[in-house]
N, CA and C of each residue as an Amber inpcrd file, in Angstrom:
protein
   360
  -9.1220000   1.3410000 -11.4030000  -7.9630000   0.9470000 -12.1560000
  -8.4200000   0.2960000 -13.4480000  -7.6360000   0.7500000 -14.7340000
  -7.6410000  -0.1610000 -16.1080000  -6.7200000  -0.4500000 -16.2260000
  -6.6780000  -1.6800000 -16.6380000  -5.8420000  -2.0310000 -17.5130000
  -5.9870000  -2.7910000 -19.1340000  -5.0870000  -3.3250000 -19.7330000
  -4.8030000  -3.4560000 -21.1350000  -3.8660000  -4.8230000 -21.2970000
  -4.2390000  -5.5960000 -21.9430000  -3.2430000  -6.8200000 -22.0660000
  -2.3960000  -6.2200000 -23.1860000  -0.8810000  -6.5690000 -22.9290000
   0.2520000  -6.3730000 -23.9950000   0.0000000  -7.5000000 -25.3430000
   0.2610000  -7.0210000 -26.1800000   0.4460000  -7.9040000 -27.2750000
   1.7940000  -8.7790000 -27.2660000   1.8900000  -9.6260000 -28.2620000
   3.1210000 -10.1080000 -28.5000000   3.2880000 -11.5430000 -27.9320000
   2.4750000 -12.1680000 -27.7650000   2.4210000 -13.4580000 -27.0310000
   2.5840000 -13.4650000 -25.4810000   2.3910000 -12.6520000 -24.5070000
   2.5190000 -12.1870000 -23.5290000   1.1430000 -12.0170000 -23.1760000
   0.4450000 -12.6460000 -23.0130000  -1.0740000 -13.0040000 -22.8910000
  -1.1350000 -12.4720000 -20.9910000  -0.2410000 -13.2220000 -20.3180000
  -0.2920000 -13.4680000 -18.8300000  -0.0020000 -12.5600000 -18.2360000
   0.6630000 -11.1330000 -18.6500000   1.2840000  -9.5770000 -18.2380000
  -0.1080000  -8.6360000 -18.7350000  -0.2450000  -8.0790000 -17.6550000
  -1.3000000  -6.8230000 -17.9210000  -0.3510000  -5.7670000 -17.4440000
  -0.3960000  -4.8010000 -18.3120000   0.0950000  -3.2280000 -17.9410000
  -0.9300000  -2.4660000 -17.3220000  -0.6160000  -2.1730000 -15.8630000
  -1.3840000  -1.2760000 -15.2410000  -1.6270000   0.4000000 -15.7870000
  -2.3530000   0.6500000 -15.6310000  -2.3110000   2.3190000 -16.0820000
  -3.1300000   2.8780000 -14.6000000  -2.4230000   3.9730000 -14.2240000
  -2.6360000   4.2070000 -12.7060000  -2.2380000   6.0940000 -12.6910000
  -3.1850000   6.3430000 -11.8440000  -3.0960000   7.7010000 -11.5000000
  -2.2230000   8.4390000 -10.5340000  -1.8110000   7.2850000  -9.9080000
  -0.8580000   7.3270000  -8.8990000   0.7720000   6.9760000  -9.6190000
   1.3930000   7.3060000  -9.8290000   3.0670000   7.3390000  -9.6400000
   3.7940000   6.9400000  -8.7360000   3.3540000   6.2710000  -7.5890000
   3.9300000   5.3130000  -6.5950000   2.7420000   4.8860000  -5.9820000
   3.1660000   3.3560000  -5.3710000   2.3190000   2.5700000  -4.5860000
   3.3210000   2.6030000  -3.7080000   2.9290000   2.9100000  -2.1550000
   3.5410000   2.1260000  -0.9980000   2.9590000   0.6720000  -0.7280000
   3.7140000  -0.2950000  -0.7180000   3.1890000  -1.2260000   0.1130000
   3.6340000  -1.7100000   1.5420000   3.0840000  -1.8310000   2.0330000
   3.2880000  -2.2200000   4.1770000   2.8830000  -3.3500000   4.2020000
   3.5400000  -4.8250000   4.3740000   2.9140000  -6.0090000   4.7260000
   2.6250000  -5.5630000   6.5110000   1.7630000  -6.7030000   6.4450000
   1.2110000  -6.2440000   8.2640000   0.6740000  -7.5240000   9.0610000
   1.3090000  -7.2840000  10.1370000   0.4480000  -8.9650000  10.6660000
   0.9350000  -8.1960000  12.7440000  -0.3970000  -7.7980000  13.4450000
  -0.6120000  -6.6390000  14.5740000   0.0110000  -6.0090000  14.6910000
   0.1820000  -5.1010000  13.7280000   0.7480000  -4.1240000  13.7710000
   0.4680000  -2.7320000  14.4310000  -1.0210000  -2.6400000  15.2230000
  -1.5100000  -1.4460000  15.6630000  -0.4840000  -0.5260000  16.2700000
   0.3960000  -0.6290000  17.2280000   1.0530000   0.3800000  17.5450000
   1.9060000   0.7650000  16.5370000   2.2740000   0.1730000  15.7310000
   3.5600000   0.6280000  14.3370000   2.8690000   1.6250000  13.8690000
   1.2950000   1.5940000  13.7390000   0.4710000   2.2740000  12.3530000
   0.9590000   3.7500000  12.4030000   0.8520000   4.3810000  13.7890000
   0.6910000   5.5900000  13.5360000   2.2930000   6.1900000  12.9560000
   3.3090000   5.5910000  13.5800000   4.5100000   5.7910000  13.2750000
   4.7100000   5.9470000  11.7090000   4.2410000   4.8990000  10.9630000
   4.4470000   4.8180000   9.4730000   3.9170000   5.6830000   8.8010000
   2.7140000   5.6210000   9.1730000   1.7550000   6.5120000   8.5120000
   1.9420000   8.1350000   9.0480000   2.3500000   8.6750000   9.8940000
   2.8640000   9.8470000   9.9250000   4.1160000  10.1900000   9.3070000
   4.9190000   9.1630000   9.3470000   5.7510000   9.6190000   8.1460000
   6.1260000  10.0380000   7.1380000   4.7060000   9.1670000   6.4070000
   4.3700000   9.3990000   4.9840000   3.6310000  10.9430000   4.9460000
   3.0630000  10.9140000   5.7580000   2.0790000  12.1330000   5.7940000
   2.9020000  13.3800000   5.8880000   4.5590000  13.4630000   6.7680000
   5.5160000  14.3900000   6.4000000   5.8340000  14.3240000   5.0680000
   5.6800000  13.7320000   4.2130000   6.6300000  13.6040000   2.5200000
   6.2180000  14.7600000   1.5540000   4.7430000  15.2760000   2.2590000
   4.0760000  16.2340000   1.5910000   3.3960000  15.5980000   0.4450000
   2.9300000  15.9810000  -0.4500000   1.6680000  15.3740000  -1.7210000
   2.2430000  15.4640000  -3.1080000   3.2490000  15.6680000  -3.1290000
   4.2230000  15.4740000  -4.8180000   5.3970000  14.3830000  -4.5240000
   5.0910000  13.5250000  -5.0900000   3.9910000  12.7140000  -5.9380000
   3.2500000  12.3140000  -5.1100000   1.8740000  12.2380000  -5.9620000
   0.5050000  11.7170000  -5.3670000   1.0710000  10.0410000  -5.0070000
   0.6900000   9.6880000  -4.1050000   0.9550000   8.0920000  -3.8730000
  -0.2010000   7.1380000  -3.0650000  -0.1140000   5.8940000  -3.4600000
  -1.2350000   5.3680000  -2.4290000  -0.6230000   4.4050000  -1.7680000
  -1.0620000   4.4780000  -0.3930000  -0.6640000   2.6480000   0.4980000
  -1.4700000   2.1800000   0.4430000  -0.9930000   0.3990000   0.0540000
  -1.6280000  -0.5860000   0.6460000  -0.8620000  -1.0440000   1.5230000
  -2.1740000  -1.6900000   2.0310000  -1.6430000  -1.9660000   3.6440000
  -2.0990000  -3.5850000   3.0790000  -1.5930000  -4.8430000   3.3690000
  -1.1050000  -6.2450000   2.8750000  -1.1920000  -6.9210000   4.0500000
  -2.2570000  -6.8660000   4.6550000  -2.5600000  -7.6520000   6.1470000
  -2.9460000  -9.0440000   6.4910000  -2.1080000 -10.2200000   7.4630000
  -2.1080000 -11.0300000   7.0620000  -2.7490000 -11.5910000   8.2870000
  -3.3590000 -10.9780000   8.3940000  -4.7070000 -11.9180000   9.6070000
  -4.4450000 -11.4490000  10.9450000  -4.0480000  -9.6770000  10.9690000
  -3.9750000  -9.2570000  12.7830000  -5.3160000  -9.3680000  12.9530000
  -5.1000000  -9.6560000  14.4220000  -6.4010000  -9.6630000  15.2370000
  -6.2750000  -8.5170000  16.2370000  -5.4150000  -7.6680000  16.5240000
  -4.9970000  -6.4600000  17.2440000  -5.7920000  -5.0840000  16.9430000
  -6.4200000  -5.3640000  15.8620000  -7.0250000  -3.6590000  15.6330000
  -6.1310000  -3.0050000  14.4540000  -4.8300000  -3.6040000  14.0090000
  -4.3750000  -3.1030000  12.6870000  -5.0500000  -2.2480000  11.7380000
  -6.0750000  -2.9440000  11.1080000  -6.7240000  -2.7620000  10.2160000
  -7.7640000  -1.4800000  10.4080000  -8.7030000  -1.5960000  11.5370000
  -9.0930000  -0.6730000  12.0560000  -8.0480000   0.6150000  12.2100000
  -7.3250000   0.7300000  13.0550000  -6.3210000   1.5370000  13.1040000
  -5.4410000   2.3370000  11.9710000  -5.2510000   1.7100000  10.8560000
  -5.0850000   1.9610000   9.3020000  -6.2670000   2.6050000   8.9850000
  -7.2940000   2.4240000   8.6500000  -8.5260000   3.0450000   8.4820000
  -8.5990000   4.1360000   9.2610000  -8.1950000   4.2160000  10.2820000
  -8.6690000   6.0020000  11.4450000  -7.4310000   6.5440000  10.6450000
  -6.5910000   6.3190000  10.3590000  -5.3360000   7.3500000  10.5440000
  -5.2410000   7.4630000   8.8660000  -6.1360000   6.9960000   8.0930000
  -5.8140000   7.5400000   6.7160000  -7.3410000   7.9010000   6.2250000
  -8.4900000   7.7100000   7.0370000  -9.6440000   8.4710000   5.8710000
  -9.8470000  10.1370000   5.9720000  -9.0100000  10.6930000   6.2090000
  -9.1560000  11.8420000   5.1100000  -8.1210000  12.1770000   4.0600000
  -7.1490000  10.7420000   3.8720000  -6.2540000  10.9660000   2.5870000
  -6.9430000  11.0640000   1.2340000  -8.1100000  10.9120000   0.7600000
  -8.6790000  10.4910000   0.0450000  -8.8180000  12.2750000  -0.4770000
  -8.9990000  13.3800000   0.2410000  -9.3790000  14.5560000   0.3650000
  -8.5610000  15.4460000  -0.0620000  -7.1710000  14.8200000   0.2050000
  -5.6940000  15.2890000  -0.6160000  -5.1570000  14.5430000  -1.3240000
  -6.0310000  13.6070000  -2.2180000  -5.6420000  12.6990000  -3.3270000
  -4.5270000  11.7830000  -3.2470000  -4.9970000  11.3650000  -1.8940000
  -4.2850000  10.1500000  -2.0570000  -5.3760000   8.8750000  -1.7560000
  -4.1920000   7.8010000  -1.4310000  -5.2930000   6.3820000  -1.6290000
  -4.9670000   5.7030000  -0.6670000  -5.9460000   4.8920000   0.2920000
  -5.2230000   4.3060000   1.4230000  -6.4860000   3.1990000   1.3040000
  -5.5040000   1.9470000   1.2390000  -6.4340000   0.4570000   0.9580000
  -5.7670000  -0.5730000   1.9170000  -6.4560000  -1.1080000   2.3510000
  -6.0430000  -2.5780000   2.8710000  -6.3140000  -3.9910000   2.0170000
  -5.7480000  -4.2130000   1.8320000  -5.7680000  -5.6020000   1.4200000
  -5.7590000  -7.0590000   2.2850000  -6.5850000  -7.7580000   2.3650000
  -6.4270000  -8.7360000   3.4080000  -5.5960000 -10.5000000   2.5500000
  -4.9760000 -11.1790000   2.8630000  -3.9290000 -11.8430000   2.5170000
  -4.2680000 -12.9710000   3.5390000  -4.6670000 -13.9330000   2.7110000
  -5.3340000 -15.3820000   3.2290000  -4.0090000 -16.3300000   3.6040000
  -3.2680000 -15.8230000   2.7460000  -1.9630000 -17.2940000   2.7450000
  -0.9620000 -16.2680000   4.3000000   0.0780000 -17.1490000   5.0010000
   0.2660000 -16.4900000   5.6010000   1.9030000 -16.5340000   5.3130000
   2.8090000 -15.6250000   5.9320000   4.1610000 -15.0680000   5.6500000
   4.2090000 -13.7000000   4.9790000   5.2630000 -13.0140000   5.3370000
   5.6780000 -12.1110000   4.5260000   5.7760000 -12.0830000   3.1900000
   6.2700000 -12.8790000   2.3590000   6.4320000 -13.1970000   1.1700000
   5.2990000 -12.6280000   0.4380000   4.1770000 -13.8540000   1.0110000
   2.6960000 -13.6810000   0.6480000   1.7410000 -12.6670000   0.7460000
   2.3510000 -11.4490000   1.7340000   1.7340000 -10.3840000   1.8320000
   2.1200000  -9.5010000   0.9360000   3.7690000  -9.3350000   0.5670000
   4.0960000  -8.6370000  -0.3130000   3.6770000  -8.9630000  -1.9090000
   3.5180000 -10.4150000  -1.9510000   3.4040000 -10.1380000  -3.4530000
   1.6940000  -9.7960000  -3.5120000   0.5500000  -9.9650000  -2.3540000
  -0.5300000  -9.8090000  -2.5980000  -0.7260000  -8.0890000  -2.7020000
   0.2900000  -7.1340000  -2.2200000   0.4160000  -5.7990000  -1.7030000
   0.6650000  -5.3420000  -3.4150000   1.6730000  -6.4050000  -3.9890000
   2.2340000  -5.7220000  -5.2980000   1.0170000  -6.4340000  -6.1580000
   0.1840000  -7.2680000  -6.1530000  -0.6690000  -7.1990000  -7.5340000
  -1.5330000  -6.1660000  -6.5510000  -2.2040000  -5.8740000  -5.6460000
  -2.9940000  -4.8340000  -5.8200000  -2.4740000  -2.9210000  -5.5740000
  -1.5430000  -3.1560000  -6.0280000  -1.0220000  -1.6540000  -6.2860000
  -1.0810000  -1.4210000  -7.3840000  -1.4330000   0.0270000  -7.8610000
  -1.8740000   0.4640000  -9.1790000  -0.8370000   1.5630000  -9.6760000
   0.1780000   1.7950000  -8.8490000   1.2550000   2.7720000  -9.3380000
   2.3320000   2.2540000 -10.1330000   3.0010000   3.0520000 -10.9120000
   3.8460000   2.5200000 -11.6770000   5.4700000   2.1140000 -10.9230000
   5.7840000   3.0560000  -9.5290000   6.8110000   2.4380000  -8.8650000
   6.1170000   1.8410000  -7.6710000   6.7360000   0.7140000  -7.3170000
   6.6500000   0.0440000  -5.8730000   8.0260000   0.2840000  -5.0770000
   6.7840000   0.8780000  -3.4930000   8.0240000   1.1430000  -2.4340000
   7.2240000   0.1420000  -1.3450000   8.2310000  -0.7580000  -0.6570000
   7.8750000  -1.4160000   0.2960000   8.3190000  -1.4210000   1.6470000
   7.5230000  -0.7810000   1.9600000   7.7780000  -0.0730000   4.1240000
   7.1450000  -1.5870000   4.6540000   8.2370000  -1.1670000   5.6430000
   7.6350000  -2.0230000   7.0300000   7.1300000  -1.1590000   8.0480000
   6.1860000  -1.9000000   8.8820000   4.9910000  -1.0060000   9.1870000
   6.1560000  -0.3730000  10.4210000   7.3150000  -0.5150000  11.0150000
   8.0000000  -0.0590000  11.9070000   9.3470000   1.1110000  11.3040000
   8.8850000   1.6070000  10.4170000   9.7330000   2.4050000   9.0180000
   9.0960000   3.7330000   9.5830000  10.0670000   4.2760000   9.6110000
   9.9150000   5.7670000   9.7770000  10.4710000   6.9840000   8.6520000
  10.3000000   7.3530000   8.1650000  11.2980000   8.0560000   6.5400000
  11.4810000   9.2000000   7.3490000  12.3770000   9.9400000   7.0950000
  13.3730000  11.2620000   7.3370000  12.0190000  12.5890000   6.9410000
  11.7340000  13.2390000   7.5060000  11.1990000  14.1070000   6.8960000
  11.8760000  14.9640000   5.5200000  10.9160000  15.1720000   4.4510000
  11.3810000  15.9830000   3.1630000  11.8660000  16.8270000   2.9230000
């Protein structure tokens, strides 16, 4: 990811520039049995638009994270992006906004890891 600081006295705003056209974000706290549910969902949407999840995990000890990792490394192969982010502070709140600074797409969509989308 690059980015570019805006001019104009707006010192504290960076404009992302991103290859991706949507970020999913999933806050998560043991979520292992949700994973596969979500993440097959997405995987029905088909690959237009390219999109990436982060996954915004806030300290499972269940295998979440692991489990996120099996069920998305060969997205990388059909151009997409699948990241975890780990999130020190704890609550929802705190996962989402840690999910939205590390997303690099220009829209944010925010699933819960128990979200299932309609097939396309």
């Amino acid at each position: 990811m690059t980015s570019r600081r805006r001019k104009g006295g707006l010192s504290d705003i960076q404009e992302k520039v991103s290859a991706f056209p949507l970020s999913i974000v999933i806050p998560a706290l043991d979520e292992e049995q949700a994973m596969p549910g979500v993440l097959y969902s997405l995987e029905r949407q088909g690959d237009d638009p390219p999109f990436e999840v982060v996954l915004a995990d806030g300290g499972s000890t269940d295998g979440t994270v692991a489990r996120f990792q099996q069920l998305t490394c060969s997205w990388p192969a059909r151009g997409r992006l699948a990241r975890c982010v780990p999130c020190p502070r704890t609550g929802r709140a705190a996962q989402l906004n840690m999910g939205a600074r590390a997303a690099t797409g220009k829209v944010l969509l925010f699933l819960h890891a128990d979200t299932h989308l309609p097939a396309s």
